[in-house]
C-alpha positions, -999 to +999 in steps of 0.1 A: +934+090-009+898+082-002+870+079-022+839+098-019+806+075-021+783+081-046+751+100-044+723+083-024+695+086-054+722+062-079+731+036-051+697+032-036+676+012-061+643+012-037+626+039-052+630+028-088+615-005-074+584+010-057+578+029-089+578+001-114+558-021-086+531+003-083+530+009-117+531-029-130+502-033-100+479-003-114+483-019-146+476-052-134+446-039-116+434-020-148+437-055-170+421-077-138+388-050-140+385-055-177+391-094-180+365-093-152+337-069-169+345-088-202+337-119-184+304-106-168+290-094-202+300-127-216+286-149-188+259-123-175+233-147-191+245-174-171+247-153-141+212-144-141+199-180-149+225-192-117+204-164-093+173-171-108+177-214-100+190-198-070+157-179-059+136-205-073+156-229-048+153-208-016+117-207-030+110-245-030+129-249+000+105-223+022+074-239+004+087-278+017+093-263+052+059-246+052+041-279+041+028-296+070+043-329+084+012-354+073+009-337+037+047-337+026+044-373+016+016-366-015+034-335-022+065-357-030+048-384-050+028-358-068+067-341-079+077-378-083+051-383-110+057-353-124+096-362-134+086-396-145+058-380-166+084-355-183+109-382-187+084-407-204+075-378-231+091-370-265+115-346-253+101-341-222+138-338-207+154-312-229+117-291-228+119-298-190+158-285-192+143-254-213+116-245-191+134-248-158+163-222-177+137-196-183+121-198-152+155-188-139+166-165-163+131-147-157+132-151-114+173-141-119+164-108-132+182-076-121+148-053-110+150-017-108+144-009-076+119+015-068+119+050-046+093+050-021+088+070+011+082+112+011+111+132-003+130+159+013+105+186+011+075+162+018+093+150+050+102+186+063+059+191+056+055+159+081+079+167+107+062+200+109+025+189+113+040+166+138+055+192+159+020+211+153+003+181+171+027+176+197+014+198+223-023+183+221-012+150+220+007+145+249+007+149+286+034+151+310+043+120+329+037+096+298+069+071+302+064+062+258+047+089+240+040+090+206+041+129+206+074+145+219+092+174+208+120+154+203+109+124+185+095+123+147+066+114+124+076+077+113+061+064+143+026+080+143+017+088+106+010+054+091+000+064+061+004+094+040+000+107+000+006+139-017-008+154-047+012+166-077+020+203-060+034+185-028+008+193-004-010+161+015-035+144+000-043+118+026-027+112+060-038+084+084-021+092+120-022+078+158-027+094+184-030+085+224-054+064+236-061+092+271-070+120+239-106+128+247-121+122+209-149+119+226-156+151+228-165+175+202-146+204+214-110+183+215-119+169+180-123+207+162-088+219+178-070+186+162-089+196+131-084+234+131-050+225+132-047+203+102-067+224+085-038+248+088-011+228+085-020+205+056-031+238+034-064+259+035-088+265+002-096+231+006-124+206+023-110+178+042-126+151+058-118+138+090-123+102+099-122+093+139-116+059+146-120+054+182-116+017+186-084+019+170-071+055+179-068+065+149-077+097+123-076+095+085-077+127+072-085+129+031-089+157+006-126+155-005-133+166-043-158+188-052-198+178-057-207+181-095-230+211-102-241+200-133-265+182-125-298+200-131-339+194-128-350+160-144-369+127-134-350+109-110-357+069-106-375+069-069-404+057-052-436+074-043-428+085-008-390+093-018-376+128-026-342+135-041-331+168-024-294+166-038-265+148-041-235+140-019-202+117-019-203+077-033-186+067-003-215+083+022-245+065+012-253+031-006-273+039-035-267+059-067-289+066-094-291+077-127-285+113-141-282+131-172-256+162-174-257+174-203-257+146-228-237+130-204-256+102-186-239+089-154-247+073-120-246+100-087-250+092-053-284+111-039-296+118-007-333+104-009-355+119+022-384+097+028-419+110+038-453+092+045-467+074+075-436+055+083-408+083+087-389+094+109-386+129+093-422+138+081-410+175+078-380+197+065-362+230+078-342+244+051-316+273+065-289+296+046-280+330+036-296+349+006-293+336-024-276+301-019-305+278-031-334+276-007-358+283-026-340+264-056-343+235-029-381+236-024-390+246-065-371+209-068-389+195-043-425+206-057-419+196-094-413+161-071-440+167-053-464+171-080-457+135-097-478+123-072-494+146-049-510+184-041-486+213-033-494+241-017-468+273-019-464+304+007-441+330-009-435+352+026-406+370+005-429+380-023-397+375-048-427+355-073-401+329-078-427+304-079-451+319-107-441+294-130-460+269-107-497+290-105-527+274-126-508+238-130-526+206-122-519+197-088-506+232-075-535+243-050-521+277-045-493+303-040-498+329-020-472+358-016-493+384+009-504+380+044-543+378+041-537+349+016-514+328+034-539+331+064-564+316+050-542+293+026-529+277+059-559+277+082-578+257+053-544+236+057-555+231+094-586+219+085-579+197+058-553+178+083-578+173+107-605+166+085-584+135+073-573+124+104-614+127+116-621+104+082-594+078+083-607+070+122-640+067+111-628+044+082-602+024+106-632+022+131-658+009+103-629-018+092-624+001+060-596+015+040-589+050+043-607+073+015-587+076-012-585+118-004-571+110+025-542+092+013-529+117-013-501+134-007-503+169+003-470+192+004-471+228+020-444+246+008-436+280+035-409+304+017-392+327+046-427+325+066-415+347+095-411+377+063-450+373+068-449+375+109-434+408+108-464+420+088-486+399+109-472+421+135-477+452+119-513+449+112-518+433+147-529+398+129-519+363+141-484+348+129-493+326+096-468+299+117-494+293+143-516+272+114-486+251+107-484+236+142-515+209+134-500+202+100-467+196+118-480+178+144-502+150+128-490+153+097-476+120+088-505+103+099-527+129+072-505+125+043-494+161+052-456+170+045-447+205+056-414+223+044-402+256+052-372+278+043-358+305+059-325+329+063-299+327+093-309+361+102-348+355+109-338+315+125-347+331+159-384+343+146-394+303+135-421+290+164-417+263+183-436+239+168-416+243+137-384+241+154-389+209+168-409+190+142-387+194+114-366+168+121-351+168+085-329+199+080-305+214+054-279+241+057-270+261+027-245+283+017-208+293+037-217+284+075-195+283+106-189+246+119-206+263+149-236+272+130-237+239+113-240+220+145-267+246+160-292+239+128-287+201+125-270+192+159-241+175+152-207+193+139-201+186+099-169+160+096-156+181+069-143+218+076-169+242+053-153+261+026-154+299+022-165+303-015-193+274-023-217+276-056-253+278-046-274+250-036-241+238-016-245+225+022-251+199+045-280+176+052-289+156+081-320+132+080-330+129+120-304+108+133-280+102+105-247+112+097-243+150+085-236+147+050-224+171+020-252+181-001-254+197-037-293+206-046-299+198-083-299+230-101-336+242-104-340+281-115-370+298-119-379+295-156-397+328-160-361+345-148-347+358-181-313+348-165-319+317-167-300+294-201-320+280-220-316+242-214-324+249-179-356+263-189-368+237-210-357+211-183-379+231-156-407+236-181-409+199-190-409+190-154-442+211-150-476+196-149-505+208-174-521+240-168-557+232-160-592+255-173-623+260-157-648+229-162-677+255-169-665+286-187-702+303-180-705+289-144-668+308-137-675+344-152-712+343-133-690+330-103-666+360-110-695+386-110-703+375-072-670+373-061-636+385-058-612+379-081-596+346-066-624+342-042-638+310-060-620+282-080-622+249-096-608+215-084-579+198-103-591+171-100-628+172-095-635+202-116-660+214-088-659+249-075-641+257-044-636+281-017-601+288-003-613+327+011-625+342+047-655+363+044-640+399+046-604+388+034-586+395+005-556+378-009-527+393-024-498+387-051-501+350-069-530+337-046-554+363-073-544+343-105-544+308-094-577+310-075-591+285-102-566+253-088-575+257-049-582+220-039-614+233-012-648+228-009-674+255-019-687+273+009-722+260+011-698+220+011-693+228+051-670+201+061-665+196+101-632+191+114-631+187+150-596+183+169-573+160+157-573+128+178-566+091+181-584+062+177-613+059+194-604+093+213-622+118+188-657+125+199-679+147+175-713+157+172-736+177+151-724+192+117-688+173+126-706+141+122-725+150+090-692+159+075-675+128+086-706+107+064-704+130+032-668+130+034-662+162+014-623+168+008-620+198+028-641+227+050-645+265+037-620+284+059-638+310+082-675+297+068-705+303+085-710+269+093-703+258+128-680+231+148-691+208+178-664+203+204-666+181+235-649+191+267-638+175+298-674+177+313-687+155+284-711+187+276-709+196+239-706+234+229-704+251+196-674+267+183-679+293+153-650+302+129-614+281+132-609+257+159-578+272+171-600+303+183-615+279+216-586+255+231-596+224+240-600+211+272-607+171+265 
């Protein structure tokens, strides 16, 4: 009878082996990983000294290879007589053997290494600005471009930050050396579009490198507005008219804030014989600081010099300035600022006529002729429309001697007027201010049409007043904040401001001769005759049969002109050795007087082409010259 085998599972023994194999090596695995972590906690110290000697080896090694040929010999006598040294001191050896263990234990340490590079969301923000610039950056047929619609942003943007929100802070990029960033027009579509791309409601900067092909592009902070009237630290000659970035010019100086005292970057315009800019053209829109501008730049004015004020808008923001030492005039209505200007005319020429005469004789110029005088012209073309109305000349055409030869006179002229009425400005003024300020939210278009060149930042919609650009002549268009200058006599105005302004403000002056000015007064109109500042004579600012209006009635008294019987001669204003005048001209040239009567009865010689000599009554501008 046979006998049936057993069952496969009890005669097989394989899979009882592989079980208790697998098992013994899981187990064996599980003590191997513990012996081994228990060993690495016990000898970790000796692990990091052994990487430490380690480094400190590869180290000395790469320093031996660097060492030149001719200068490994000292180098080697030099460690030579360093051992011996050790070895020869008190336990030089086992301090040797110390030192050299914590040099390695310090060099062996494990360092935490640190994340750089963009994270996910600040990568997706690069790739998409880079796919933005692809289609201006690259041109069809280039065998390696930078740009492709394919490719990504490691290779062109070498340098990038981002602030705490994740939006970019500063990006430095390449870009093609066949882009045209010569041209203005290719420069503001590369910038409209990181404008866009890189987030809007803020002012970046944009940096063109075109040696390098390169753009840096930065996030610029705002300019402090709290900085406000006060003495700034400058020169006769200089003229703070705001402030701008540190990195944009190369002088600061100190301010006071509050009760905060700090160094600010200014932008210091420079009149006098040797500018370049002699004269200023302040732009904006209502109410963004031009006439803050110019009340800043006659409290500045009046440290060392005469100012003379033309209110065309008739706001009377300049009040605060009438019957103070130094303040000839401010006029508000037409009639005024006629003959306030004309006697400007005159007074130009008559210096130019007397510092000839004194350069001729080997002399110094009079000492009149070397003070500073400042004609201030608030929104003059408000005054041509009336001029128009009444059928009267534009008060702009007595501006164009003072612009003219005005650095040679001592004469600075400023004037200040809206977008709307830029087109109404004459010729002369357009194109003798070569120092000019934009105010107030502008267009990078209308930027670059006021002070022609395009601003390298992209203008903001919302700015606080006394916010623009500047650009001195030639130089760089730079960000401007005007130093917060309200009128004082505004009842909107705080109280610290007001004090600062009032404290800024020369003395009010008084009639020498209280008797001689109310017998004066009887004779005259109200306004018609003054005093001198500064020589306490009377004067004469007035044309027979006109009549001033608004603030040129009440600071009559501080008009810096001669009386009208003191008839000073101004003839054209010429060169050396060019001016030829005769008669009354020449007596005025001897006397000297500081100024001529506007519109006095006294007359003018004038020499023409023919060499004949003919009388001219009334303003010079009234007969053109021929010679």
């Amino acid at each position: 009878m046979a006998r049936r085998p057993l069952p496969r599972i009890l005669t097989d023994s394989a899979p009882l082996a592989r079980m208790t194999q697998s098992t013994s090596l899981a187990r064996g695995r599980e003590l191997a990983r513990t012996a081994a972590e228990s060993a690495c906690d016990v000898l970790h110290p000796l692990i990091t000294i052994g990487r430490g000697l380690r480094r400190l080896g590869a180290a000395g090694r790469g320093r031996w290879v660097d060492t030149p040929r001719e200068n490994r010999g000292p180098l080697a006598f030099f460690v030579g007589a360093c051992v011996l040294v050790v070895c020869l001191v008190p336990y030089g050896p086992l301090l040797a053997l110390i030192s050299v263990m914590g040099a390695g234990a310090w060099a062996g340490r494990e360092r935490t290494p640190v994340e750089t590079g963009p994270g996910e969301a600040e990568r997706e923000r690069l790739q998409a600005l880079y796919e933005a610039l692809v289609p201006y950056f690259s041109v069809e047929g280039d065998p390696s471009p930078l740009y492709a619609h394919d490719g990504g942003w490691e290779r062109v943007f070498t340098e990038h930050a981002f602030d705490d929100s994740g939006r970019i802070e500063r990006l430095r990029l390449k870009y093609p050396a066949y882009f045209t960033d010569g041209e203005d027009q290719s420069r503001v579509r590369i910038e409209q579009v990181l404008y866009a791309k890189a987030g809007r409601g803020r002012e970046y900067h944009f940096g063109w490198d075109e040696l390098a092909n390169q753009l840096t592009v930065s996030v610029l902070g705002a300019l402090p507005a709290d900085i406000g009237a006060q003495r700034f630290v400058t020169s006769p000659g200089e003229t703070v008219l705001g402030f701008t970035d540190a990195d944009a010019v190369q002088r600061t100086l100190p301010v006071t804030a509050g009760e905060v005292t700090r160094d600010a970057p200014p932008v210091v315009w420079r009149t006098g014989p040797r500018s370049t800019e002699p004269h200023l053209l302040v732009l904006g829109q209502p109410g963004t600081g031009a006439t803050t501008l110019l009340r800043s730049i006659a409290l500045q004015a009046l440290q060392h010099g005469d100012v003379l004020v033309i209110d065309g808008g008739g706001s009377g923001e300049y009040g605060a300035l009438s019957g103070r030492r130094g303040v000839l005039g401010v006029e508000s209505g037409l009639a005024g600022a006629l003959a306030t200007l004309e006697w400007a005319s005159h007074e130009t020429e008559r210096r130019l006529i007397a510092a000839n005469r004194a350069r001729q004789a080997g002399r110094p110029a009079p000492e009149d002729t070397r003070r500073p005088l400042w004609i201030l012209a608030d929104r003059p073309t408000a005054l041509a429309h009336v001029a128009v109305a009444e059928g009267r000349d534009d008060p702009q055409r007595w501006l164009q001697t003072p612009l003219r030869h005005g650095r040679a006179a001592h004469v600075t002229v400023v004037v200040a007027d809206q977008f709307e009425s830029a087109e109404l400005l004459s010729e002369p003024v357009r194109a003798h201010t070569k120092a000019r300020v934009v105010l107030g939210p502008a267009t990078a278009e209308e930027v670059r049409a006021v002070l022609g060149a395009p601003p390298h930042t992209t203008p903001t919609a919302s700015v606080p007043p006394g916010r623009g650009y500047v650009r001195l002549g030639s130089a760089p268009v730079l960000r401007l904040q005007v130093p917060a200058t309200p009128d004082p006599l505004d009842e909107a105005t705080g109280q610290a401001l007001r004090q600062a302004v009032l404290s800024l403000l020369p003395e009010r002056t008084v009639p020498a001769d209280g008797a001689e000015t109310a017998a004066t007064a009887t004779d005259s109109r109200p306004g018609d005759v003054g005093t001198s500042a500064d020589t306490g004579r009377r004067v004469n600012m007035r044309k027979p049969g006109g009549s001033g209006t608004g603030a040129a009635d009440a600071v009559a008294p501080h008009r810096e002109t001669v009386a009208a019987g003191d008839t000073a001669g101004a003839g054209g204003a010429t060169g050396a050795g060019e001016t030829a005048t005769t008669g009354a001209a020449q007596e005025a040239g001897k006397a000297g007087p500081p100024a001529e009567p506007v519109g006095a009865a006294g007359v003018r010689a004038r020499t023409v082409k023919g060499g004949e000599s003919r009388v001219v009554n009334g303003s010079v501008e009234a007969v053109p010259t021929e010679g």
